[in-house]
C-alpha positions in Angstrom: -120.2 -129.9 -119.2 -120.8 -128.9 -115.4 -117.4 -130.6 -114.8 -115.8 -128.6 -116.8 -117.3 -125.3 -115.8 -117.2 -126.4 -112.1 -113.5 -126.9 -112.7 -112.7 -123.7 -114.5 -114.7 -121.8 -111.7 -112.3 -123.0 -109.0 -108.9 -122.5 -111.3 -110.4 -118.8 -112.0 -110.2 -118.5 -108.3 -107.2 -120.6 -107.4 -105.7 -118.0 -110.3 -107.2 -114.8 -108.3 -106.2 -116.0 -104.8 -102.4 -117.1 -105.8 -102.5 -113.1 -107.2 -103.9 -111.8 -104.0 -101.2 -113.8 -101.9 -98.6 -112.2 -104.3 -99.1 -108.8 -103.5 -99.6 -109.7 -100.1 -96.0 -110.9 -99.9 -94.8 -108.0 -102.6 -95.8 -105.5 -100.3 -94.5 -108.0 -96.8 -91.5 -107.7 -98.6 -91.2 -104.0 -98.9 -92.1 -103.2 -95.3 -89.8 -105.5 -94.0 -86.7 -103.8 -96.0 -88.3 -100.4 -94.6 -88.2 -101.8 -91.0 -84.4 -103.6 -91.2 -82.9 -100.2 -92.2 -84.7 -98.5 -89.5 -84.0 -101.1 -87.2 -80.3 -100.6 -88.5 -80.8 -97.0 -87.7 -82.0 -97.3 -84.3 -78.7 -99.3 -83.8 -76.4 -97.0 -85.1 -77.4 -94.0 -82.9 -77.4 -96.1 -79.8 -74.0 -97.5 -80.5 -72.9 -93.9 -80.8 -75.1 -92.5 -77.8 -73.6 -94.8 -76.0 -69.6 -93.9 -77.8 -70.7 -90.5 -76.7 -71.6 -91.0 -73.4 -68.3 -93.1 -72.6 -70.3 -96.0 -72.4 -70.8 -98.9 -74.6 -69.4 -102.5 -74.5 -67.1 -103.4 -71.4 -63.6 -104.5 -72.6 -62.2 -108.2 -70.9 -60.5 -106.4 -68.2 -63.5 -104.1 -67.0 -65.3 -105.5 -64.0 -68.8 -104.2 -64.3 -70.4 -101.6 -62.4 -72.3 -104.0 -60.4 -69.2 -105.8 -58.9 
């Protein structure tokens, strides 16, 4: 009988951590779709500061500043 209530003491908390860990990764999962779109943002505004300011990607047939 202390098998068995040895054994449904550890499943209780198996059970308890594996519903920890889910929420864990439920709310990972959230933040990390919050910070792609911001990241997404961030890129979007520099591509058009950078369409603004004439800038941006050199063509093939630009030499670079540098050169």
């Amino acid at each position: 009988m202390e098998d068995r209530t040895a054994l449904e003491e550890k499943v209780a908390h198996l059970l308890r951590t594996v519903e920890d860990l889910s929420d864990v990764i439920a709310r990972q999962e959230g933040e990390i779709e919050t910070l792609n779109r911001r990241v997404a943002l961030l890129m979007q505004r520099e591509a058009q500061r950078d369409c603004d300011s004439g800038e941006g990607v050199p063509l093939a047939d630009q030499v670079p500043p540098h050169w």
